[in-house]
VEXNUGU-694953 format. One line per field, with one value per residue (C-alpha): y, x, z. Coordinates in pm, 1 decimal, padded with zeros to 6 digits. Example, Ala and Ser with C-alpha at 12.3 -4.5 7.8 and 13.67 -1.06 7.14 Angstrom:
BEGIN
yy <- (-00450.0:-00106.0)
xx <- (01230.0:01367.0)
zz <- (00780.0:00714.0)
***
This chain:
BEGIN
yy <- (06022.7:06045.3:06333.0:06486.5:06775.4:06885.6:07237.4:07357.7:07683.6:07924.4:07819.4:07457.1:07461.2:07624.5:07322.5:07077.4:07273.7:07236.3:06895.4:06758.3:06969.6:06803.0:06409.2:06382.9:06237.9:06402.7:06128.8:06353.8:06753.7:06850.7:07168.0:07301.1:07146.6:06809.1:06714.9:06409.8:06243.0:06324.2:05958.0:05674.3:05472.2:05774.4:05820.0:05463.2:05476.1:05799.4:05912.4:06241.7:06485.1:06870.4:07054.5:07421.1:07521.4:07756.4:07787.5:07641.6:07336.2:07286.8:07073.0:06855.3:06749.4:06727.6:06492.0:06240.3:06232.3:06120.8:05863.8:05713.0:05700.7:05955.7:06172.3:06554.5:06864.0:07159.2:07519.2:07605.0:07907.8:08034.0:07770.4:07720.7:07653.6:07323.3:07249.1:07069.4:06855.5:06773.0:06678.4:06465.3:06244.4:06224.3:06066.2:05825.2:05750.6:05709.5:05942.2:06233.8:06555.2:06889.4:07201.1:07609.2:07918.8:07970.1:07690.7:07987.7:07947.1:08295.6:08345.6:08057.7:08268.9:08583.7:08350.2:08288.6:08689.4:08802.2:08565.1:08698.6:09039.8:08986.1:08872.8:09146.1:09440.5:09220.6:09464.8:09796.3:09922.5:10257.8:10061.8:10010.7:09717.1:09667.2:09410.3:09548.5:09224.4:09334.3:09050.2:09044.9:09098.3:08698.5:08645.3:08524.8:08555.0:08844.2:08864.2:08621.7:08294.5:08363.2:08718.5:08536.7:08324.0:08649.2:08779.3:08498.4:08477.2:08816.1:08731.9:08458.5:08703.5:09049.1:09062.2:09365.0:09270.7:09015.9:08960.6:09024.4:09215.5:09343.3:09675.5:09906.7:09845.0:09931.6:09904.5:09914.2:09522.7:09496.1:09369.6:09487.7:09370.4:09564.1:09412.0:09562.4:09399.0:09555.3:09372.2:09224.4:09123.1:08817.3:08909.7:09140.8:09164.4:09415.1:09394.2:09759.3:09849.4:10217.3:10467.7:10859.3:10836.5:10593.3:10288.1:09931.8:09746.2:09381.5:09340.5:09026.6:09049.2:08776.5:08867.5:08583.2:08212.4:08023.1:08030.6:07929.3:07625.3:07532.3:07494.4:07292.7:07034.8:06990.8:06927.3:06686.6:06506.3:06547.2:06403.5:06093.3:05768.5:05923.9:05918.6:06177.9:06577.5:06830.8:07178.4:07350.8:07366.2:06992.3:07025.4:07347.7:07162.9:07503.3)
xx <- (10323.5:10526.0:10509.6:10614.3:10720.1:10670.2:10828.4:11105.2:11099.0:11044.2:10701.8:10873.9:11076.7:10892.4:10611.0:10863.8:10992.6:10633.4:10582.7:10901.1:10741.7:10484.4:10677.6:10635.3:10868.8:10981.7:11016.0:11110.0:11194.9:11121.7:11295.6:11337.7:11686.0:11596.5:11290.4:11476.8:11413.2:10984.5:10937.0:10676.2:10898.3:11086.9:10742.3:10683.5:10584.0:10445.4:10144.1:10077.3:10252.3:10245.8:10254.9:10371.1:10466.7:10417.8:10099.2:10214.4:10383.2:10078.0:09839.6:10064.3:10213.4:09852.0:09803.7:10071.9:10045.1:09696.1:09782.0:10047.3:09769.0:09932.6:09701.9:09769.4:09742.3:09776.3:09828.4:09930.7:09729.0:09694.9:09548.3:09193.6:09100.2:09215.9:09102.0:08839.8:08978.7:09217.6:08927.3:08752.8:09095.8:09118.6:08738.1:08885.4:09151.0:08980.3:09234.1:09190.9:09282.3:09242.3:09298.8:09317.2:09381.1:09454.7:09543.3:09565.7:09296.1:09276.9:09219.1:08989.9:08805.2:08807.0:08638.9:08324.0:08276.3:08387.0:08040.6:07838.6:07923.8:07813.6:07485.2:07418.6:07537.9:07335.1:07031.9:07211.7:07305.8:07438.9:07727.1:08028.5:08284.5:08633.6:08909.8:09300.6:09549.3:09926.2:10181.2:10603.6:10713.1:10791.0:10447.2:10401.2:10011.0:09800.8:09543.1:09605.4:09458.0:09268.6:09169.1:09006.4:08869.2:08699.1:08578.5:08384.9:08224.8:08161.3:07969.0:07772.3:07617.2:07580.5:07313.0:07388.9:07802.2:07866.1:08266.2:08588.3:08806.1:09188.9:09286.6:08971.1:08555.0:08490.6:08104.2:07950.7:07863.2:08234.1:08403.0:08756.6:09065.4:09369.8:09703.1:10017.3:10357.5:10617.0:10857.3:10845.5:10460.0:10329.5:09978.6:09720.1:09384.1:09092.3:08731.5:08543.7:08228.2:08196.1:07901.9:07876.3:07831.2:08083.3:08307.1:08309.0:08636.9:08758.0:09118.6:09333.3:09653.2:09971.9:10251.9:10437.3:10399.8:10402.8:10003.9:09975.4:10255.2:10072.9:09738.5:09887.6:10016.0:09699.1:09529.7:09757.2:09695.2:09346.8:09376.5:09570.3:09398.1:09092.3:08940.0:08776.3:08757.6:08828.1:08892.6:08958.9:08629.3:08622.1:08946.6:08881.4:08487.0:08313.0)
zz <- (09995.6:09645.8:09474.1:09143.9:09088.8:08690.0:08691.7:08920.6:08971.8:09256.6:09329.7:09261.2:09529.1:09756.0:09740.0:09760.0:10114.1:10223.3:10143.1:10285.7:10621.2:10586.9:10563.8:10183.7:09927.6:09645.1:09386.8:09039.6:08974.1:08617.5:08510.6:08159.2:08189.8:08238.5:07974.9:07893.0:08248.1:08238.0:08137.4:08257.3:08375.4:08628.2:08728.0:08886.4:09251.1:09215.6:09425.8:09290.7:09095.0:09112.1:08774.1:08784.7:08421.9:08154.4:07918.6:07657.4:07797.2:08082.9:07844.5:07692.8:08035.8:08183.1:07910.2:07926.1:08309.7:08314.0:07997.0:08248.0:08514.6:08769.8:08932.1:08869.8:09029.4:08801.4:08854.2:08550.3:08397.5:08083.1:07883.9:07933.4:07623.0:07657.1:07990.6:07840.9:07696.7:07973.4:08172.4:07905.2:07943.1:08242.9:08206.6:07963.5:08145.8:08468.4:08660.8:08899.3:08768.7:08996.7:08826.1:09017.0:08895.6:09235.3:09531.2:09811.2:10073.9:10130.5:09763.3:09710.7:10041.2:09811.0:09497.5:09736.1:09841.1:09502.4:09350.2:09638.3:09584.3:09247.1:09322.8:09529.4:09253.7:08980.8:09121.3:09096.2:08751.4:08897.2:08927.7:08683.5:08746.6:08698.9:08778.9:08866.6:08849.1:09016.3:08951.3:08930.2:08630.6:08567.7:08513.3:08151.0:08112.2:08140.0:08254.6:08526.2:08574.3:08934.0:08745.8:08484.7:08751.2:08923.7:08590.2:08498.4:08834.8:08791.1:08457.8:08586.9:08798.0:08639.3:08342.0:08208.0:08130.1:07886.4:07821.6:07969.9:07778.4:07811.3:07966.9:07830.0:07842.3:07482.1:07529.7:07904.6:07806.7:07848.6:08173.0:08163.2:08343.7:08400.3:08445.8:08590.4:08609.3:08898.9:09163.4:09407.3:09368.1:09449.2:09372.8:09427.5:09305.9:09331.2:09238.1:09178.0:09164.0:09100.1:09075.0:09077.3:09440.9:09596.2:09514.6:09699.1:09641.0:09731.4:09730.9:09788.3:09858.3:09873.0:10109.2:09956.9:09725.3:10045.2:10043.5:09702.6:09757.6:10038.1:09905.9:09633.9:09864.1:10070.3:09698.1:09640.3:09949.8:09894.5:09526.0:09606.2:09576.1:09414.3:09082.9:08891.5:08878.9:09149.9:09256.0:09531.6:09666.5:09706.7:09888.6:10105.2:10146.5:10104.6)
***
């Protein structure tokens, strides 16, 4: 398979590592350094391209990916407002567009027993919840994209909270997340329900990026030659 890569940084290279494991080609690199060469026409022959980038780049690449008729996996975060519309174009379009907060399988593990979790506290209002997010201190957004992820499956579930909110609850309705930037951190998240009598946490933890490279290339592989809208759940078949 051809792939793409649209952002070359660390996590950049370390999907292109995997894929070339795993007997891919790697058709393009897009860095910051070389805009100039993110054209249709370098994109010809291209299965599937990868696009790792920052917030306020992730859209607009998205866009003219899906325009050209490439099929993209994205993992940017930090712009969800415009996810929507992302997808509508890719309906337009007639591509395939998969987007994750998070393309770990162990995290995409932690998504289903975070929402269960949920269910089950939705029937005890003793206790309190809130969400701790621990990344290096390269990470541009905050709160993170799979800790916005947890919160709103967190608010599907639990009547009595009604928004996430940065750093401090400043109502019990609010569901706040607390972010924390040290080195080296990959990423570690914990979900905590507390009451006057005891605490029950879920915590994820990432020794490394090599989970969330890899579970980028298996959605690419998973993406290629398809049309429509995906996530991780369609790849991971839970």
């Amino acid at each position: 398979m051809n792939i793409a890569l649209i952002g070359y940084g660390k996590m950049g290279h370390m999907i292109e590592g995997i894929a070339q494991e795993r007997g891919h080609h790697i058709t393009l690199r897009i860095s910051i350094d070389n805009l100039h060469e993110f054209t249709e026409e370098a994109l010809r022959g291209t299965d599937v391209a990868i696009e790792f980038t920052a917030p306020d780049a992730a859209f607009g690449n998205v866009q003219r990916l899906l325009q050209w008729g490439i099929p993209v996996v994205s993992g940017s975060t930090g712009w969800n407002e415009q996810l929507p519309e992302a997808k509508r174009i890719c309906e337009e379009t007639g591509g395939a567009f998969l987007h994750a907060s998070n393309f770990s399988v162990g995290v995409n593990i932690f998504f289903e027993v975070n929402k269960m979790l949920a269910r089950l506290m939705n029937a005890q209002p003793a206790y309190d919840v809130e969400l701790l997010e621990i990344h290096h201190t390269e990470k541009k957004d905050a709160p993170s994209g799979t800790a916005v992820t947890l919160a709103e499956q967190v608010l599907d579930a639990l009547d009595r909270k009604d928004r996430w909110v940065k750093e401090n609850a400043q109502q019990e309705s609010d569901l706040a997340i607390r972010s924390e930037r040290t080195d080296p951190a990959p990423g570690t998240h914990h979900v905590r329900y507390s009451s006057p009598v005891d605490d029950i946490e879920i915590v994820h933890t990432a020794h490394n990026r090599q989970g969330f490279a890899t579970g980028a290339v298996l959605a690419a592989e998973f993406i290629a030659g398809k049309k429509g809208i995906f996530t991780m759940k369609d790849v991971l078949q839970f």
